[in-house]
N, C-alpha and C positions, 0 to 999 in steps of 0.2 A: 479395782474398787476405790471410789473416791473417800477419802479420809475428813470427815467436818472439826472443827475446834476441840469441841466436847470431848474427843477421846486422844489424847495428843499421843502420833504413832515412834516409831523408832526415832531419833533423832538427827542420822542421817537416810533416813528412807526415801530423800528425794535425791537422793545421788544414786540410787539403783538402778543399775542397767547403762551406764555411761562407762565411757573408755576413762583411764587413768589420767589424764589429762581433764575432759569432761567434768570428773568428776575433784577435780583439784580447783576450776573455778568455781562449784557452787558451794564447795563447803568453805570458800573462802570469806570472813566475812567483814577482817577489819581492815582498815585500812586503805589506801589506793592502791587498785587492781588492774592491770591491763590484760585484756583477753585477745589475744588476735585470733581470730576464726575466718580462718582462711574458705575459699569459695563451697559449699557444700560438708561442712564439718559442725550442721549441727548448730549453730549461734542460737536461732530463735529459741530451742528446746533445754540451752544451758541458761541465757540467762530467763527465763520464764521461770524451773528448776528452779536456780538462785534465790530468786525472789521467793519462790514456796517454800525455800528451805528457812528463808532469814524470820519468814512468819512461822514457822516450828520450832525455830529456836525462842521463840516468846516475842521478837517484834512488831508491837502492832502494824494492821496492813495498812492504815493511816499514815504511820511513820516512813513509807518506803516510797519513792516520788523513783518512777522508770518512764525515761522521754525516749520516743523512736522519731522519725520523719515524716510518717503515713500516717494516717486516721486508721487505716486498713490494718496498718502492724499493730499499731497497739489496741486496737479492736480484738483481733488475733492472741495476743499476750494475754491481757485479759480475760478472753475465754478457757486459755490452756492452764493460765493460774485457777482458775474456778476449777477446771475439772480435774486437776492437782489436788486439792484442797479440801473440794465439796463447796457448794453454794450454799454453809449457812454461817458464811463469813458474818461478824453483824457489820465490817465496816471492809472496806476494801484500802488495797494499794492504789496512788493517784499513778493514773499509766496513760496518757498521751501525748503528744506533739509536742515539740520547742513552741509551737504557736500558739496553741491551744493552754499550754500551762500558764503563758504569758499574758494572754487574756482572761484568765483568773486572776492574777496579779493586778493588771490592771483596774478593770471590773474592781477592785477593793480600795483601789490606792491612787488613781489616775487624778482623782481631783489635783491631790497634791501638788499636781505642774500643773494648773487650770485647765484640765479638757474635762466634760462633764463625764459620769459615770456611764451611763448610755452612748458612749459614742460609736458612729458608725464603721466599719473596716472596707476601705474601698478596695474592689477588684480590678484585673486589669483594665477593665472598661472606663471604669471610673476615674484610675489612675491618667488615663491618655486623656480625658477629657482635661482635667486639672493642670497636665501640661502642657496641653496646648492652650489654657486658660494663660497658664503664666506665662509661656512668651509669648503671646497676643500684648499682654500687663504692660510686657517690659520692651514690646516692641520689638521682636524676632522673628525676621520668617525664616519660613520652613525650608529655604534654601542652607541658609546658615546652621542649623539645629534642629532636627525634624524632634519632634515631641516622643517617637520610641527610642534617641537615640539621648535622650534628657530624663527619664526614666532610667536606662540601663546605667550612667552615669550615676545619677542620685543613687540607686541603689550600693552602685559600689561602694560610692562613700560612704554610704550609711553602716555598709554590711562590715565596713572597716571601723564604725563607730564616728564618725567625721562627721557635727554636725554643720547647720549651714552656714556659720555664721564661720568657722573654718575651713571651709573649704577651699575659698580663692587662696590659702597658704597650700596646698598641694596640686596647683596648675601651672602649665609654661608658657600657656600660647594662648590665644583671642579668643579660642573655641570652648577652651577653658574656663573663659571670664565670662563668657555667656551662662552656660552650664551654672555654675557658680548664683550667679544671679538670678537664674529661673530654678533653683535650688531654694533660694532663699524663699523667693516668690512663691512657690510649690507650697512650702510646708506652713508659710501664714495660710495661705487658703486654705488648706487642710483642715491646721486649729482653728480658723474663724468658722469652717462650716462642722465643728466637733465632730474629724474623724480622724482617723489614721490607716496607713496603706501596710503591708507586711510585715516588711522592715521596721517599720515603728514600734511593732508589736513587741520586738527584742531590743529595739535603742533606747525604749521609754521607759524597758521595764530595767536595763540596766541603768538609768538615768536616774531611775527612781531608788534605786539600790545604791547609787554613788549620793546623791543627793539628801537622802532621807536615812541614816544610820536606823531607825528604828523600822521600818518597812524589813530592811535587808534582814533586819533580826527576828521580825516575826517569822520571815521565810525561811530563814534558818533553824529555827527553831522547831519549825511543820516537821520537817523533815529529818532523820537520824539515820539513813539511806538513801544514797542516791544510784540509780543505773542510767548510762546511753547508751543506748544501740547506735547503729551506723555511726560510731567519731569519726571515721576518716570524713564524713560528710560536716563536721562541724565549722561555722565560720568563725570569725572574730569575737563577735557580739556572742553567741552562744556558746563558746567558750569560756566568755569575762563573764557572763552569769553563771556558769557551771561553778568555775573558779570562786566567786563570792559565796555562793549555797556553803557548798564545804566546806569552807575553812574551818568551821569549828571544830569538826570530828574527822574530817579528812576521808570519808568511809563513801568514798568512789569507784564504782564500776564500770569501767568503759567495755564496750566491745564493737569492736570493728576489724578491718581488713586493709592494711594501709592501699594493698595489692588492687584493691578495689576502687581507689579514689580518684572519681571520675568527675567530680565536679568543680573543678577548679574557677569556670567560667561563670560557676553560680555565689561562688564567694569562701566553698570551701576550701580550707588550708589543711593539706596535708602535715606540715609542721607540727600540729597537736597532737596527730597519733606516734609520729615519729620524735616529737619529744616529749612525751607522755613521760619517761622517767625523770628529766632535768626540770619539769614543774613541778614534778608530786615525787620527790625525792623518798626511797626506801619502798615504790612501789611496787607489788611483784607484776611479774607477767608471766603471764601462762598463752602457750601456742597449741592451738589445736589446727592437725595436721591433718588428721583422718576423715580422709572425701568420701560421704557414702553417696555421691550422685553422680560423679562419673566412670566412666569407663580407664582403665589404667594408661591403654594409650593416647586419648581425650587430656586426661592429667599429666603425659609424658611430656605432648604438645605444650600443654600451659606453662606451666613450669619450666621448660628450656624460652619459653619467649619473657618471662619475666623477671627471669633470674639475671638478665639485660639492661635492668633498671639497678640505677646505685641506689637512688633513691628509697630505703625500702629498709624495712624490718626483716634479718633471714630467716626464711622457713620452708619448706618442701611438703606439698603435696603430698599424701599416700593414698591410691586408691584402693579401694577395697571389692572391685568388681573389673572382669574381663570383657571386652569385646573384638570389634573389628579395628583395622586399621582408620586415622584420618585419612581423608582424603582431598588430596592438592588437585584441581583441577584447573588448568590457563584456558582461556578460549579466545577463538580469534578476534573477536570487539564482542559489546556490548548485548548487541541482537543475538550472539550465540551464547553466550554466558545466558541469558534471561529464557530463550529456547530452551536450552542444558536444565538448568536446575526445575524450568517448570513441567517438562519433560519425563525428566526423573519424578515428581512429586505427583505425576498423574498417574505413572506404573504404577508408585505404591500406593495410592487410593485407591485406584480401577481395577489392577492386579493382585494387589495383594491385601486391598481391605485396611491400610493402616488408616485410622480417623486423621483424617487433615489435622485437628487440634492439635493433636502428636508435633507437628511440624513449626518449625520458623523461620523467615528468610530474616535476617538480619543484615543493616547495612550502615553505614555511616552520616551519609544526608540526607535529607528531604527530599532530596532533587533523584535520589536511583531507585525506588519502588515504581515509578508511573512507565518503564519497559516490563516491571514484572506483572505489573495488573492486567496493561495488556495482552500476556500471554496467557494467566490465570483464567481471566476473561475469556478469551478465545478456546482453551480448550476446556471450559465452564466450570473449573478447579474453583470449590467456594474459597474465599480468603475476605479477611478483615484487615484493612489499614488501621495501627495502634496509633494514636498520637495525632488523630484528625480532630477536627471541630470539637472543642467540648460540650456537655449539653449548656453548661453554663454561659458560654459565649451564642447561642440562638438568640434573636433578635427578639423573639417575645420574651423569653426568658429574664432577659434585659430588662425590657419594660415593668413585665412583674417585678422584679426585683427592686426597680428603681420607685414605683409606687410604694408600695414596702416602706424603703428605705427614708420617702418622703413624710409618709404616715408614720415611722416610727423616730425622726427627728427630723424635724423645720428645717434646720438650720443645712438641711446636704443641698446645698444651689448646684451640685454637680450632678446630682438626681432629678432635682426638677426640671435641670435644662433639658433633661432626657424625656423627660414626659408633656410639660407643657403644654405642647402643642400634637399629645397622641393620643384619643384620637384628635382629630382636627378641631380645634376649636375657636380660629380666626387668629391665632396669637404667633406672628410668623418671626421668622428668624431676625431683621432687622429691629424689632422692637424686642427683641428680648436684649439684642445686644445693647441698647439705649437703656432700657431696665439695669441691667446687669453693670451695665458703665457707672452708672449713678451709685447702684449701690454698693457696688464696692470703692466710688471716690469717697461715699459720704458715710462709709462704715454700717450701712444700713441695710435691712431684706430690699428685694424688689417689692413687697408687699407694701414696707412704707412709703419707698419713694415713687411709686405708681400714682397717685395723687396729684403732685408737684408736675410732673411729667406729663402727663395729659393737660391739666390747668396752664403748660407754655406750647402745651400742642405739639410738645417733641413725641407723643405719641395720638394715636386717635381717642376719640370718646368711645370705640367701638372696638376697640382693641383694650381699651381701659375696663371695659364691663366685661369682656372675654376674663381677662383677669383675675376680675373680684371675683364674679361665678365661681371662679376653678378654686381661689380662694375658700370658701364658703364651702366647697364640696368639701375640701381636705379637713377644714375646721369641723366640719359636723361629722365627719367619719374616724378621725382620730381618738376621741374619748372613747367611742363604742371599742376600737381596735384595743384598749387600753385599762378597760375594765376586767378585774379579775376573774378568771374560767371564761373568758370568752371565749367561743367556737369561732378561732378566724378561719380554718378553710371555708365552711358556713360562712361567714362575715365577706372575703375575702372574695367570694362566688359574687354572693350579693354586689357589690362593688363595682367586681369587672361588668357584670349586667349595664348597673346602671350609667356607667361611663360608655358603654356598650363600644366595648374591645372586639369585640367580633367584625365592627366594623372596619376598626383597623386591619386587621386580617386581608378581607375583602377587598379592600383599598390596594394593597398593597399586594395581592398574588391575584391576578386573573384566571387561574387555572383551579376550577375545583379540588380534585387531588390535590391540590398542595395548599389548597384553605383547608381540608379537611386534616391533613397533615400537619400544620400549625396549630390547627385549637387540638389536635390532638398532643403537641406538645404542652400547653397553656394545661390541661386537665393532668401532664403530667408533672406539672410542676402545682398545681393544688394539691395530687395525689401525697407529693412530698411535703405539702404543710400539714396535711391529715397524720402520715405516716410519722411524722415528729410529734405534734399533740399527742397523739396516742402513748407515748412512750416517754415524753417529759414528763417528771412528775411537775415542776411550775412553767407549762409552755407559756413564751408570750411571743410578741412579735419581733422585740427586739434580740430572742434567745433561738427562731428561727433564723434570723440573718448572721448572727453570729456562730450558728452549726453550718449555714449555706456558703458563708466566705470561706469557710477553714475547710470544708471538704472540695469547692471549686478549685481550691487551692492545693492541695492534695490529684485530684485531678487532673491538673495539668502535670503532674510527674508522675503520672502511670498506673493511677487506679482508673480503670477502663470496664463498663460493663459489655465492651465488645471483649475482651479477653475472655470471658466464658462461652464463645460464640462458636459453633464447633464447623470450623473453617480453621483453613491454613495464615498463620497471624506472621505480618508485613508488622516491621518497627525497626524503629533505630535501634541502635546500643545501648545510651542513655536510656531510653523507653524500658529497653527487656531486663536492666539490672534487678536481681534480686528475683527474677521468674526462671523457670525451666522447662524444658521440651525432649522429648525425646529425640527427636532428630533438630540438628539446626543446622543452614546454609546460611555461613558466614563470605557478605560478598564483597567483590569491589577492592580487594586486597592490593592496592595501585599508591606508589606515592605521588603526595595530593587528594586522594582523598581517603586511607586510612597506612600513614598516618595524616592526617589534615592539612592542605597546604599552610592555612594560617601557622601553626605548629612549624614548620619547615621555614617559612618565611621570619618567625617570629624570631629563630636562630638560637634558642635561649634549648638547654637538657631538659627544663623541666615541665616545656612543652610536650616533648617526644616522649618522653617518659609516661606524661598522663593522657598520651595516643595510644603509647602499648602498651596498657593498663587497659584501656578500650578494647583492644581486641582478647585481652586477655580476660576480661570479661565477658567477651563477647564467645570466646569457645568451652566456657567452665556454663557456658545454658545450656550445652548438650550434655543431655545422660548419658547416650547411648549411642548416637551415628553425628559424626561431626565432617562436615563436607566447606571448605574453604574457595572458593574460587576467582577469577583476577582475568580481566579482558586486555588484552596483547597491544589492541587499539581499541580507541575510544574519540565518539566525537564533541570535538572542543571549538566553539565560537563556529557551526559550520563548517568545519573541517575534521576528515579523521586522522588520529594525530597519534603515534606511537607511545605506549606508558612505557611507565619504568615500575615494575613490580614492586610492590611494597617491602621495605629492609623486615620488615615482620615475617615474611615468608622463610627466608633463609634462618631466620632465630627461630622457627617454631618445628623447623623439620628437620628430621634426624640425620647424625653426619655420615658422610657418605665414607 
């Protein structure tokens, strides 16, 4: 029975029902906390707990700020706080994203460093446009610095807090000095077209925190509770935020799994979970040990491969449920490893009725599912590839988006290059780039300097009135988009009509079926403006694109509406953290590819370390049947070529 305000119940009642441990983090409430919650023990349901205990002890739920990773987790949290509670909270706890909280921050405070309040969040599309904008600027081809490998660069920097004007102090080499420079170049374009890319969302909000002493103290003030889920995921930047929030009352909750820390290549630093006590000195830590999702021998495995790692907070597994043995299977190459397991997965659907969904094949790259689909395929075993196309990257999708993004501020030239010319409107790529030259020499839209430009004949009279036209459209549809309680999927419909986007479709898929398949994605992305209006209380347009980048983004690490899809689900590791199966095939067990040749080559422990952190994640996703297997030979560059079985195998299986 759900408990409302009105009748305040026991004072520890939300620690009922939890283990000794369990129940030692949520009645914990002052101070800096460390919870390690080892794979399967329980995390989401202690610190949720937590939080509904700190609001029974009289905390208001305003006062409690809980950040996760996911839109999905703290969706999640959320709901389980409600039905803790009762929903007739009158105010709630603030409970999402490092991203999401920071664009509430900003949204209030951004003027401060001159980018407008409305500014836009570019996605990865937009990102690659803007970098291939900047070394075009500065005169780079794509021999020298291809545009995704100046993005993963900038990001690092950023993710390190390095902004650009510092940068060339942390390079050694020529390739460096490039980078460096279309770093700089990047993030003017950015500010001059008022947006910002991911990264920003946490460099600016710490900028604005180091810059602005009163900002930081409003923020600290909001809040007299803080929790994060997944720390061992934390980077640099979301840690020097974290670290700022608190200081004044120091009443930190972390909880994560150092065991767990797989993203090293995304910018997280283990470092914070493992010195969690030499930053927040006198913090306690509590270990929660008790697996209620796998099988004992499942946990015997885990546990001997990663008690392997120095690097590592100590702690042991205990399972709380029996099964069958692991099972180690070698096959002779590739073709029979993919045979073997898909094989096995069609006995126990056709034979013995298990749902595919039950199952997973898990793997290390990209590059070893396309043997197992082929045999999936062939013996017509349903399966879903996790971590394909997002719907966000669709080509119309894009488009809508990038209209969007035009109609809700002028100023995105990295959106209009996107649309300009779609559908066709005569206005072709060499005159945008003459447009675009000018007005970025002369600090100006192309809108202004389209004028001057035709008047010397650097473009035509007839490409000059393609211009204004489209001009004229966006001016006369913008106000409407911008009036208050406007119905934009309504608006929005109208729009695509009139630009008649259908056409573009047409143009561009000759095959019925797959026209009807595109406008049927085009209706599923109005579906999703409708489905937001309904449920904002102030929808507008720039508060849809602001839900749409933070969940695309969410997206690409592993919220999948193929995962509800009741097929046998293909993913990497990465992908499947934080999910569970009752059966999983963990494959590919070869060194080189788990643990990762780059990792082997890179030469450094703390590579290897967070490869067998990979797999040790990768066997705590079985509940229940856990099956590992490893091909003898394998074919490399056209030839088949002898492996060398992964050092993971002999750490995970018991001594002889």
């Amino acid at each position: 029975m759900s408990h409302g305000l009105t009748t305040p119940p026991r004072p520890t009642s939300s620690a009922d029902g939890l283990n000794p441990a369990q129940r030692d983090a949520v009645i914990t409430m002052r101070g800096p906390l460390l919870v390690l919650a080892g794979a399967g023990t329980g995390k989401t349901r202690v610190i949720t707990m937590r939080m509904a205990e700190l609001i029974r002890q009289g905390v208001p739920p305003e006062r409690i700020l809980s950040v996760t990773f996911t839109n999905k987790a703290a969706k999640e949290m959320q709901e389980r706080t409600q039905a803790i509670l009762g929903r007739r909270m009158k105010t709630r706890p603030a409970i999402s994203t490092f991203h999401a909280y920071c664009v509430r921050v900003l949204r209030d405070e951004i003027e401060a460093l001159g980018y407008p309040s409305q500014f836009v969040i570019y996605d990865r599309g937009d990102q690659e446009s803007a970098a291939r904008k900047a070394l075009r600027d500065i005169k780079v081809p794509d021999a020298a610095l291809r545009p995704g490998d100046l993005l993963s660069q900038i990001s690092r920097w950023k993710t390190a807090g390095v902004a650009p004007d510092e940068a060339s102090q942390f390079i050694d080499d020529d390739r460096g000095y490039l980078a460096a420079a279309g770093y700089r170049r990047y993030q003017a374009s950015l500010r001059a077209a008022g947006s910002v890319d991911f990264d920003d969302l946490l460099m600016l909000t710490l900028r604005l925190f180091d810059e602005f002493p009163e900002v930081l103290e409003r923020q600290q003030n909001r809040f007299e509770h803080v929790q994060i889920d997944e720390y061992q995921d934390t980077n640099e930047l979301q840690f020097r935020i974290v670290a700022e929030l608190v200081r004044p009352h120091r009443n930190l909750c972390v909880v994560g799994d150092d065991d767990q820390s797989i993203y090293g290549w995304r910018g997280a630093e283990i470092k914070h979970i493992l010195g969690f006590q030499q930053q927040f000195p006198g913090a306690k830590v509590v270990r929660l040990q008790d697996n209620y999702r796998c099988t004992t021998q499942i946990i015997d495995v885990a546990n001997k491969l990663v008690k392997c790692n120095r690097g590592r907070h100590e702690k042991t597994l205990i399972a709380h449920k029996s099964g069958s043995d692991v099972l180690f299977k070698p096959y002779p190459d590739e073709q029979a490893e993919a045979e073997g397991v898909v094989r096995d997965i069609n006995y126990l659907v056709t034979q013995l009725n298990i749902p595919p969904a039950d199952i997973a094949i898990l793997f290390r790259t990209n590059e070893q599912p396309r043997i197992f689909e082929t045999e999936l395929r062939r013996l017509r075993v349903p399966y879903t590839l996790i971590g394909g196309q997002s719907f966000f990257d669709r080509r119309e999708v894009r488009d809508i988006l990038a209209y969007m993004k035009v109609l809700s501020n002028p100023q995105d030239e990295v959106s209009l290059l996107r649309i300009i010319n779609v559908p066709t409107r005569g206005i072709g790529d060499a005159a945008m780039d003459k447009l675009l030259n000018e007005a970025v020499k002369s600090g100006r839209t192309i809108w202004s300097v389209a004028p001057e430009l035709v008047a010397t004949k650097t473009i035509s009279a007839k490409t000059y009135g393609s211009v204004q036209r489209f001009h004229a459209l966006l001016e006369s549809w913008r106000p409407r988009f911008a009036e208050k309680g406007a119905m934009l999927v309504d608006l929005f419909r109208q729009f695509l009509k009139e630009i008649d986007y259908d056409s573009e479709i047409e143009k561009q898929y000759a095959d019925q079926q797959q026209q009807v398949a595109r406008k049927a994605v085009v209706e599923e992305c109005l579906s999703a403006v409708k489905e937001y209006q309904s449920r904002s209380l102030r929808p507008s347009l720039g508060g849809f694109l602001e839900e749409t980048a933070l969940t695309g983004k969410d997206d690409s690490f592993g919220e999948n509406p193929e995962l509800e899809r009741p097929a046998v689900k293909l993913m990497t590791l990465h992908s499947a953290k934080g999910l569970e199966f009752p059966r999983v095939y963990l494959v590919g067990l070869e060194e080189g590819i788990l643990p990762h040749q780059r990792s082997i080559d890179g030469g450094t422990t703390e590579g290897i370390e967070e490869e067998r952190r990979l797999a040790y994640v990768g066997a705590t996703r079985a509940r229940d049947f856990l099956t590992i297997s490893w091909a003898q030979v394998r074919l490399k560059w056209g030839k088949m070529k002898p492996t060398i079985p992964s050092r993971f195998l002999a750490e995970m299986q018991p001594e002889e």
